[in-house]
Phi, psi and omega in degrees: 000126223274308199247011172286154166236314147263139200254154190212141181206112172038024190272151188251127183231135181226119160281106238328317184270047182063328187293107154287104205268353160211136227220067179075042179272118180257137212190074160270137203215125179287135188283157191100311204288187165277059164309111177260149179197114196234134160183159179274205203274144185071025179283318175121034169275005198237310155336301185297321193294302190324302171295337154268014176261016205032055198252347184217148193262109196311147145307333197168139163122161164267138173212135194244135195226086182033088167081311251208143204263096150020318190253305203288322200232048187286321171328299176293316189299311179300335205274328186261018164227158199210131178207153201246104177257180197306303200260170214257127167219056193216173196270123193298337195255352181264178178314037193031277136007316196269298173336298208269343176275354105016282165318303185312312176288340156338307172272007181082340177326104180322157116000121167198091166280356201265352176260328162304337203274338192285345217269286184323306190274019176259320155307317199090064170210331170349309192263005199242027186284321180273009187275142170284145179323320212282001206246353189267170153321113192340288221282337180267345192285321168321297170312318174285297228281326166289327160317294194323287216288000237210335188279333168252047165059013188292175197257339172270161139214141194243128180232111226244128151057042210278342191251029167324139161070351195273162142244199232251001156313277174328262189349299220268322173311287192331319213255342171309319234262336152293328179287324159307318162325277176296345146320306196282352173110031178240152192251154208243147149205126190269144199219102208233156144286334194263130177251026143263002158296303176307290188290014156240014147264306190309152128276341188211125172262145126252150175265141203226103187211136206040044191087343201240146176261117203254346179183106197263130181214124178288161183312307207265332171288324151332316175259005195275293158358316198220318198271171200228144162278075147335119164201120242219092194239115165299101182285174170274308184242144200266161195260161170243359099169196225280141179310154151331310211275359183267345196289352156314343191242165174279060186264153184227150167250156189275156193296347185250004173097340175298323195228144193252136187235153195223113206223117176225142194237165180106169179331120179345313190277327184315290193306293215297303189280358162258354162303297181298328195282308193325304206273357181284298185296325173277348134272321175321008218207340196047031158268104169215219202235176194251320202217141172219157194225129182231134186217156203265147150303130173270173174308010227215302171300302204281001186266322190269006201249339187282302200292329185312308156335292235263358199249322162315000000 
């Protein structure tokens, strides 16, 4: 694929004690994009990164990190990644300044203060250059850590957990502040609990489960897909039970007669005019209601409904 930036080929991780933490992963990440990689704790998602950022060493398979093969080329593959992990791992006495020209040199990288400097006032971290880590703030000790990944230009960046613990002010800065990111052209993948995070970033989700990778998608086709419109109408008077004429629609009556629940799946406008059609026929039928409530899957219903699947 021509605009892919990482490329996944069949890789496999089987660990010293037999636990296979990955399985066949087949993986393209679009150059640009969001990526969310979303599964739950002990899904192998922490595996994957590790091994393409080149911290764990695969069982088998291949991974090309912009242009360049993990095994064959690692210095370069790496040099085109910049990764953000869950936990603070840098030294608390040194500088903000230091940390991060530091990180730089790390890559063989010259000297560049006018891009630590752009990096830094692009974080909200400028004035905070000369401060010891130990002296800041969660949501700013985070922030130096995305300096860090970020100081030797790379073209990926793995944002492992980046808003774990922030609260949700803090969240919401983080995700302007990712979203800018892929403006200047670096691509992001992201690995969250929130799974409104994904759904208010990503372009594309995969899902990750037992090792296996079960489903890569776009967001919006995904929820069109998979998600379901509930809609949920109170009569005024209980019915005993549902007309004929109503069995055109996937409709249920509740055991006490009152409430008709509507379960639809498909496009927004589709569900809307089979909603409208419903309540046309219950007036023609001269039933009627108190109340009517329709509500969408979020990405948070189709993720748990995916994993739940995948576990039967």
């Amino acid at each position: 694929m021509a605009d892919s930036i990482i490329q996944i080929e069949k890789l496999d991780k089987t660990y010293k004690g037999g636990h296979q933490a990955l399985k066949n992963v087949d993986l393209e990440i679009k150059r640009g994009e969001i990526f969310a990689l979303l599964g739950p704790n002990g899904a192998g998602k922490t595996t994957l990164i590790g091994i393409i950022c080149g911290l764990v060493r695969p069982t088998s398979g291949t991974v090309i990190a912009d242009g360049h093969d993990i095994a064959k080329d690692f210095r370069k593959a790496r040099s085109a990644i910049g990764l953000v992990p869950q936990e603070l791992a840098t030294d608390m006495f040194t500088t903000v300044w230091a940390t991060i020209e530091f990180s730089r040199g790390l890559f063989g990288k010259a000297p560049n203060k006018k891009h630590l400097e752009k990096v830094l006032r692009d974080l909200s971290l400028w004035d905070k250059k000369d401060n010891k880590i130990a002296t800041l703030s969660g949501g700013m000790k985070r922030r130096v850590l995305i300096a860090k990944a970020l100081a030797h230009e790379p073209t990926i960046l793995f944002l492992d957990e980046p808003t774990a613990g922030v609260d949700v002010e803090l969240r919401r800065e983080m995700w302007e502040m990712v979203r800018r990111l892929r403006e200047s052209g670096v691509t992001i993948i992201l690995t969250t609990h929130y799974i409104e995070e994904a759904e208010e970033m990503a372009d594309r989700i995969g899902v990750i489960n037992k090792g296996e990778i079960i489903l890569v998608e776009d967001k919006h086709d995904l929820m069109r897909k998979l998600g379901q419109t509930q809609v949920t109408i109170v009569l005024k008077e209980p019915l005993t039970s549902l007309p004929h004429q109503l069995l055109t629609w996937p409709v249920t009556l509740s055991e006490d007669g009152t409430t008709l629940h509507l379960a639809l799946k498909g496009e927004s406008d589709d569900t809307e005019a089979d909603a409208t059609g419903l309540i046309k026929a219950l007036a023609a039928l001269n039933i009627d209601f108190k109340s009517v409530d329709m509500s969408r899957s979020s990405l948070e219903d189709i993720f748990v409904s995916l994993v739940a699947g995948d576990n039967q």
